[in-house]
N, C-alpha and C positions, 0 to 999 in steps of 0.2 A: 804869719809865722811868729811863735814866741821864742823868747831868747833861751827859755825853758828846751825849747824840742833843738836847738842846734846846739845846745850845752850836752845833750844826751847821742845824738847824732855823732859829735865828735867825739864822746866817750863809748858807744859803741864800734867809732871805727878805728879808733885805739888798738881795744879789746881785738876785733877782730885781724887787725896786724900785725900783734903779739901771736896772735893763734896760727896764722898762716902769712909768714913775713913774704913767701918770694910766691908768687901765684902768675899761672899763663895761663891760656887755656889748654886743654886736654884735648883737642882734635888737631890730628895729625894732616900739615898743609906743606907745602913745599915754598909756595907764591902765593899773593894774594887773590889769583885764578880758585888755587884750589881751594883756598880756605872759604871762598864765597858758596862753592860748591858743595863744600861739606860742611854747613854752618846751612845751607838750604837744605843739606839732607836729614839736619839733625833735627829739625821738627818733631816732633813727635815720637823721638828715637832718642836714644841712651847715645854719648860720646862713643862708648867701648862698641857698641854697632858699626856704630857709623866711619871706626877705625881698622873694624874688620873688613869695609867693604870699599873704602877708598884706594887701597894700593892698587889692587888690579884695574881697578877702575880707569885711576890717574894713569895707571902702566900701558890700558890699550885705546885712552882720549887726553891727550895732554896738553892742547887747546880749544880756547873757545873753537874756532875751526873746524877742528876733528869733532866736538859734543852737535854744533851744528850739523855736521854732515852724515853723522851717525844715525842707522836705521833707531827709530824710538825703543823698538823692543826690545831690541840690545841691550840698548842702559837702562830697560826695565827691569832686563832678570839681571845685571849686576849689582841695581838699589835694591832689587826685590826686598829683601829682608828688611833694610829701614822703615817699609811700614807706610802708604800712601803711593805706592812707586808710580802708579801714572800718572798723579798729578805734578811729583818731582823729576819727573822726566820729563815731561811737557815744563813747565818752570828752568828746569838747568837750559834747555834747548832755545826756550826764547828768549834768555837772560842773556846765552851766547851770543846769538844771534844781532842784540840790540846792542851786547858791547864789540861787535864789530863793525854794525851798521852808526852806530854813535861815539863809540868810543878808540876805533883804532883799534880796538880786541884788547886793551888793555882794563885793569878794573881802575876806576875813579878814587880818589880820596878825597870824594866831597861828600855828604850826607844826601843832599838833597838829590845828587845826578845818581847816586846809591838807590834810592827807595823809588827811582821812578824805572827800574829795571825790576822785568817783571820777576815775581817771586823773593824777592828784596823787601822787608818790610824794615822800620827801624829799630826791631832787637837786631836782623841779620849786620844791618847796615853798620851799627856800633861796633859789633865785634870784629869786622872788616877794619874798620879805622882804628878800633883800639889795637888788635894784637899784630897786624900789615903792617900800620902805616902810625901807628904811634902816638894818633890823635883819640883823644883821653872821649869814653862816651860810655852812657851809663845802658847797661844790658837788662832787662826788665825780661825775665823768663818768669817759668810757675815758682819757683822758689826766690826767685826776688821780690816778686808779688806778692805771697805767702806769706816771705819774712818780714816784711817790713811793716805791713798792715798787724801784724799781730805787734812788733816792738812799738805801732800804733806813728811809725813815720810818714804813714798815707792813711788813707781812709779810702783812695780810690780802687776801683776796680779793674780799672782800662788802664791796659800798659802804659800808653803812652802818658795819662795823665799821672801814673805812678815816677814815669819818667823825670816829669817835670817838677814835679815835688821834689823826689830827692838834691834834682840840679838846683834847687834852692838852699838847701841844707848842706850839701857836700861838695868842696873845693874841688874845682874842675878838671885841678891835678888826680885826684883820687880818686876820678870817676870811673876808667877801667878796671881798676883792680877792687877798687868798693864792690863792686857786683860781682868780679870771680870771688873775691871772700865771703859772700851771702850765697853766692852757687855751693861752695865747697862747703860751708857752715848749717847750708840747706840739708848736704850728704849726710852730714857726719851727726849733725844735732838736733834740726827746726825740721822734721821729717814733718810729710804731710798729716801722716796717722800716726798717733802714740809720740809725739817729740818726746828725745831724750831730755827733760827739763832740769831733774834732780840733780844733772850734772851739768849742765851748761852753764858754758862762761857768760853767759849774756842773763843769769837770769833773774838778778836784783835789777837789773835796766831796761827789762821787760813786764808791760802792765796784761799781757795775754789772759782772759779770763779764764780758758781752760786748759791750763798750765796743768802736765802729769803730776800726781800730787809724791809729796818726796817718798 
C-alpha cells in the first residue's frame, strides 16, 4: 500500500461525509432478529422490496421459533416477490433453527459465530454488527465493489478480498458508514451503466478510464 492511495482514501471519505453526513441503513428492522432476516432477504432485491414485505411478515413470525416452526410455503408466498424465495426460506429457517439450537434464539455479535449460520455470509454478517450492535465492519455489495475498483482502491474481485483492502486504508471507526456512503453514492452517482460523472463529486480523485465524457 502507498502513502499515495491512503492520502486519497481519506480524501474520498471526506468527500463522501460532506455529501451524506448522517447515513443508516434503509431496511426497516425492529431487533437484530429482524434485521438478520431482512439483510438475508435483501440479496438480490432492492431495500424498498424487501420493506414492502417485512411487516406482514415480521407481524405473523416474530421469532426464530415461529420462522422454525412455520410451514415453508408460507414464508414462501410472503418473500415471494424478493426474488430467489425457496432458497431464502429454506436460509431464514435453518438460520432459525441453528440460533436456537446454538445460540439461545438470540442473534451473536461476533462475526465469526455470524457467517457460520447458515445463509449469513460476511456482507450479511457486517451489517448485523454494524447497524444492531455497533461494531464498525465494512459491507462489500455490487456498488462497493463497483466503486471502489474504479476509484482504483481495489483491483480485486472477490468480496471479501475487496473487504480486506479497504480495512487497510480506512480507520475502523469509519467502517460502517464508509460502505453506507459508497451504497448511497452508488444510487445517486457511480451507477452501473452511464455513471453520472460530469457531475460528481469524486471525480478529479477518480482515475476510472471510462468516465461519461463532460
Amino acid at each position: 500500500m502507498t502513502l499515495d492511495l491512503k492520502k486519497r482514501a481519506d480524501r474520498i471519505r471526506k468527500t463522501l461525509r460532506s455529501l451524506y453526513p448522517e447515513v443508516k441503513p434503509q431496511l426497516l428492522y425492529r431487533n437484530p432478529f429482524e434485521l438478520l432476516v431482512a439483510t438475508i432477504l435483501s440479496a438480490q432485491c432492492t431495500d424498498r422490496q424487501v420493506n414492502r414485505v417485512t411487516p406482514p411478515l415480521f407481524e405473523e413470525f416474530r421469532s426464530p421459533r415461529d420462522f422454525e416452526k412455520a410451514p415453508r410455503e408460507r414464508i414462501e408466498a410472503l418473500i415471494r416477490s424478493t426474488g430467489f424465495y425457496h432458497n431464502k426460506a429454506r436460509s431464514i429457517q435453518n438460520c432459525a433453527a441453528a440460533l436456537l439450537k446454538d445460540h439461545a434464539g438470540k442473534v451473536p455479535d461476533d462475526l465469526e459465530k455470524l457467517v457460520k449460520l447458515p445463509g449469513v455470509g460476511r456482507k450479511t454478517a457486517n451489517v448485523v454488527l454494524g447497524a444492531a450492535f455497533g461494531k464498525p465492519g465494512i459491507v462489500v455489495d455490487t456498488h462497493v465493489g463497483r466503486i471502489t475498483r474504479r476509484l482504483e482502491l481495489t483491483r480485486n474481485g472477490d468480496p471479501v478480498k475487496v473487504e480486506f483492502d479497504l480495512m487497510r486504508i480506512v480507520p475502523r471507526s469509519d467502517w460502517s458508514d464508509f460502505s453506507l456512503r459508497l451504497i448511497f453514492f452508488g444510487r445517486q452517482y457511480c451507477t452501473a451503466r452511464s455513471p453520472k460523472c460530469p457531475g460528481c463529486p469524486l471525480k478529479r480523485l477518480c482515475p476510472y478510464p471510462e468516465k461519461t465524457p463532460e
